[in-house]
Kinemage of the C-alpha trace (Angstrom):
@kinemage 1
@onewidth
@group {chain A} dominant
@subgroup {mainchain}
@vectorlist {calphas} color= white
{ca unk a 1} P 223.577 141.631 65.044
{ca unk a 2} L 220.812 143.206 62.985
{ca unk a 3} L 218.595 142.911 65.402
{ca unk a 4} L 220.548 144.999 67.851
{ca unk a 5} L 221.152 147.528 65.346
{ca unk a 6} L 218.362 147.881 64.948
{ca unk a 7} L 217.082 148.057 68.642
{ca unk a 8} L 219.701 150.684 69.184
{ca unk a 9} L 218.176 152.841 66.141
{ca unk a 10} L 215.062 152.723 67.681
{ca unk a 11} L 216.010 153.503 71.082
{ca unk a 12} L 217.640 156.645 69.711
{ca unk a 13} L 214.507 157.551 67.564
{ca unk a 14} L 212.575 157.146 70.351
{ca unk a 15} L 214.550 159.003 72.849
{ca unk a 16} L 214.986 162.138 70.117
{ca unk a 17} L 211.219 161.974 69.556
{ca unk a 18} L 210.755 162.262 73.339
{ca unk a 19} L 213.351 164.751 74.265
{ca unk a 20} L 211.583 166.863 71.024
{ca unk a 21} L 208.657 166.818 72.246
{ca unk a 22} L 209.562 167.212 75.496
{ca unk a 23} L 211.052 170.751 74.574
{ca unk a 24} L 207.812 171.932 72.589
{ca unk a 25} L 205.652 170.912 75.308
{ca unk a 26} L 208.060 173.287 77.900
{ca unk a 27} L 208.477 175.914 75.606
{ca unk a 28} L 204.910 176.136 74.823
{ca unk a 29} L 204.561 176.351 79.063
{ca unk a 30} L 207.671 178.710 79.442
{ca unk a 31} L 206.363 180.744 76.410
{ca unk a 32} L 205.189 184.799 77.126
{ca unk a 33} L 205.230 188.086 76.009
{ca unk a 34} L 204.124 191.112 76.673
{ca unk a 35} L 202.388 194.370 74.712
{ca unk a 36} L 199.674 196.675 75.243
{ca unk a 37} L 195.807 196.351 74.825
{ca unk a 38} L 192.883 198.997 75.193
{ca unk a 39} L 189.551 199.255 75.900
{ca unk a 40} L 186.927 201.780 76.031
{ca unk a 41} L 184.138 201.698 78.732
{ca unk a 42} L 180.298 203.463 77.189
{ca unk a 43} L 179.984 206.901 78.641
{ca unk a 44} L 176.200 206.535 80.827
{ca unk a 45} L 174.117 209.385 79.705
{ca unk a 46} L 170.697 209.886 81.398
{ca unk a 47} L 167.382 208.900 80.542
{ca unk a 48} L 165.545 212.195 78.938
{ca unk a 49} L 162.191 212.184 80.924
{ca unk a 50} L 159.319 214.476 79.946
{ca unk a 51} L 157.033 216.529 83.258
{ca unk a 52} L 153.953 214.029 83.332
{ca unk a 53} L 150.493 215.068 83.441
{ca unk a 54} L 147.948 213.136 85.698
{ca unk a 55} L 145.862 210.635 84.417
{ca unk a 56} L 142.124 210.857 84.479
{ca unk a 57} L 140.146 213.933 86.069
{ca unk a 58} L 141.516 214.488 90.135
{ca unk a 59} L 139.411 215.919 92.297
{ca unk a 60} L 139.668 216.641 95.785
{ca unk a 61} L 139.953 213.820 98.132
{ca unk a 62} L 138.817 214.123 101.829
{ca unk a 63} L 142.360 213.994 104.142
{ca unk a 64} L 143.946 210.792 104.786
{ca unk a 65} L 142.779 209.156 101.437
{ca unk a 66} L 145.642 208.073 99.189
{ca unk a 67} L 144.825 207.455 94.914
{ca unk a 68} L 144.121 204.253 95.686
{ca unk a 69} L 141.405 203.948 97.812
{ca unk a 70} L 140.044 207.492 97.064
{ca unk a 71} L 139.652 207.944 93.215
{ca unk a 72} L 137.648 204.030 92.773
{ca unk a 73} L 139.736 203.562 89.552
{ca unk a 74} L 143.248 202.337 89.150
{ca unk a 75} L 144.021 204.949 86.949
{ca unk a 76} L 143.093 208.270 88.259
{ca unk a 77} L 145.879 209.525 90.388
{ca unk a 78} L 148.106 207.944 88.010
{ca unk a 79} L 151.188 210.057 86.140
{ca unk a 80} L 152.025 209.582 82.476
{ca unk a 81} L 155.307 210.555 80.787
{ca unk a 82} L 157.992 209.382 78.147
{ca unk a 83} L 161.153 208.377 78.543
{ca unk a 84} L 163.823 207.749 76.365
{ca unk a 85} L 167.247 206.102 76.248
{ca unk a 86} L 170.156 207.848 74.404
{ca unk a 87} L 172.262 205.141 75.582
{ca unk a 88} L 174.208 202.361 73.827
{ca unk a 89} L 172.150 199.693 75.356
{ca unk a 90} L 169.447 198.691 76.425
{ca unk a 91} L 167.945 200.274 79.918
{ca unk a 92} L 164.898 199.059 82.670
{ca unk a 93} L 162.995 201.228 84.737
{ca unk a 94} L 161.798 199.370 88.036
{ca unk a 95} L 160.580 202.516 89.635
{ca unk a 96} L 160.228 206.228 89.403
{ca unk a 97} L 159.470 209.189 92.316
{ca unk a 98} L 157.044 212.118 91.559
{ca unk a 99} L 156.908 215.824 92.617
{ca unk a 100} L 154.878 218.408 93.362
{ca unk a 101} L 152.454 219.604 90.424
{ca unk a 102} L 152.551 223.296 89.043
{ca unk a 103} L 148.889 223.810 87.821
{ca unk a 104} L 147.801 225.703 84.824
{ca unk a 105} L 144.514 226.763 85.391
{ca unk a 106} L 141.600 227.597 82.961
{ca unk a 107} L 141.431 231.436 81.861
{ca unk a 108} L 141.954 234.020 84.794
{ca unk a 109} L 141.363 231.186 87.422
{ca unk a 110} L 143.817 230.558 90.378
{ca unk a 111} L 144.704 226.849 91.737
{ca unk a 112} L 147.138 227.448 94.763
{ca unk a 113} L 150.487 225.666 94.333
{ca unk a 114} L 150.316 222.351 96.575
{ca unk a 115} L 147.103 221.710 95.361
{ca unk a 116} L 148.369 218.376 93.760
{ca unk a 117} L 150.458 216.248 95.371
{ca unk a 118} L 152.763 213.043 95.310
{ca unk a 119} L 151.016 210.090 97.241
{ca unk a 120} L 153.763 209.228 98.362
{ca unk a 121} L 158.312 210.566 98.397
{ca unk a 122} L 159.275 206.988 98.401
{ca unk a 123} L 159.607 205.751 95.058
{ca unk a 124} L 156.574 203.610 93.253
{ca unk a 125} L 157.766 200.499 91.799
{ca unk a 126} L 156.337 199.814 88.074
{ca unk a 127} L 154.986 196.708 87.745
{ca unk a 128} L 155.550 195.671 85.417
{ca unk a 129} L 159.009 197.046 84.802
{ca unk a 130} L 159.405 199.209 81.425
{ca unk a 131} L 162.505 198.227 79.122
{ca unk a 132} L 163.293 201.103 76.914
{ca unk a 133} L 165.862 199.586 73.774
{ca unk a 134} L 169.462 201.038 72.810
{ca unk a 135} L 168.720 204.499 71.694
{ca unk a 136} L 165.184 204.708 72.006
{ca unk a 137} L 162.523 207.267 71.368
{ca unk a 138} L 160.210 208.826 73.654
{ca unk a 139} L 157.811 205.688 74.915
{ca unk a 140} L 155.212 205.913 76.817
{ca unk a 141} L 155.601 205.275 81.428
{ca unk a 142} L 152.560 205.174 83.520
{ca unk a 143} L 152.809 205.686 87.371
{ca unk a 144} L 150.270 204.402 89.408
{ca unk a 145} L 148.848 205.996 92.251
{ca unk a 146} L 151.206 208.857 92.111
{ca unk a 147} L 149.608 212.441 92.929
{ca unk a 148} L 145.984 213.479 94.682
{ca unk a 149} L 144.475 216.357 94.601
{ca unk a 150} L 143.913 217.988 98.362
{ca unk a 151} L 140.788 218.582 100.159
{ca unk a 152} L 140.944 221.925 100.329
{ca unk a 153} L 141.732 222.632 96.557
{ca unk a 154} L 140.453 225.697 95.231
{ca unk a 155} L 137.752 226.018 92.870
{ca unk a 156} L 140.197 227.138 90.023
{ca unk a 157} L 141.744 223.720 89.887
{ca unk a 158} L 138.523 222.637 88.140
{ca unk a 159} L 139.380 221.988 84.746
{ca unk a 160} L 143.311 223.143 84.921
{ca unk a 161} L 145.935 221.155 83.696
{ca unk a 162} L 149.065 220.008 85.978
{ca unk a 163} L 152.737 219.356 85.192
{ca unk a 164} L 154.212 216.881 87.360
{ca unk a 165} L 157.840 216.169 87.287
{ca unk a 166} L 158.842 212.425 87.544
{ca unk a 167} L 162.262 210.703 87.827
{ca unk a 168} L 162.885 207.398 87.247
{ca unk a 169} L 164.989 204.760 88.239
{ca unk a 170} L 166.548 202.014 86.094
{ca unk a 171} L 169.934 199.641 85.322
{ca unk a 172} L 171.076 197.950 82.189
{ca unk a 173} L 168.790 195.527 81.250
């Protein structure tokens, strides 16, 4: 008699043990709710690039000759300029597109507009890429190969200065 007493107790136990747990495991499926979240997406601002100034001394190449194979060094024809990044994160240029120079030329001296010009209007990939941090300052962007100076440049250009303007291309790094 004990014995089935006791057999019934513990089929009871077990089948409210089941039967509670049952219930918490299809409550915790059937559970929900609803409320509201937010975000806020980072305004883009653009990069703040400086006009660049040639690099080395250009001097007039014979028509048909790019920087490259004209100027013998790998760095005349070349643009510097600074960048910076006002932005919340951090930014990589892969490639930037130069203009037409504006000359300054040395006292009372005339250098024809056109007298510098971009290699190329496709845009020059940096190699390597330059990664500019989360709200950085002006740093430093060399572009290689970008301008030449024509053939038939004026003798003013010697010793004038030129303003280049460069813009760059980049995504989140």
């Amino acid at each position: 008699m004990r014995t089935s007493l006791r057999r019934r107790v513990g089929v009871v136990l077990g089948v409210t043990l089941l039967l509670t747990g049952g219930g918490v495991a299809v409550a915790s499926w059937l559970a929900s709710g609803t409320g509201q979240g937010s975000a806020r997406a980072a305004s883009v601002t653009g990069l703040v690039v400086s006009a660049g100034s040639p690099v080395g001394a250009l001097y007039p190449l014979p028509g048909g000759t790019t920087p490259a194979t004209g100027y013998g060094s790998g760095t005349v024809g070349s643009v510097a300029t600074t960048v910076s990044n006002p932005n919340p994160f951090p930014v990589t240029i892969t490639s930037a597109v130069v203009g037409s120079a504006t000359a300054s030329p040395v006292g009372g001296r005339t250098c024809a507009a056109g007298s510098v010009l971009p290699a190329t209007t496709a845009p020059i990939s940096l190699d390597p890429p330059v990664t500019l941090a989360a709200g950085s300052a002006p740093t430093p962007v060399t572009v290689p190969g970008a301008v030449y100076m024509v053939a038939t440049a004026e003798d003013g250009c010697q010793g004038a200065s030129f303003s280049v303007p460069v813009t760059v291309t980049g995504a989140s790094a």
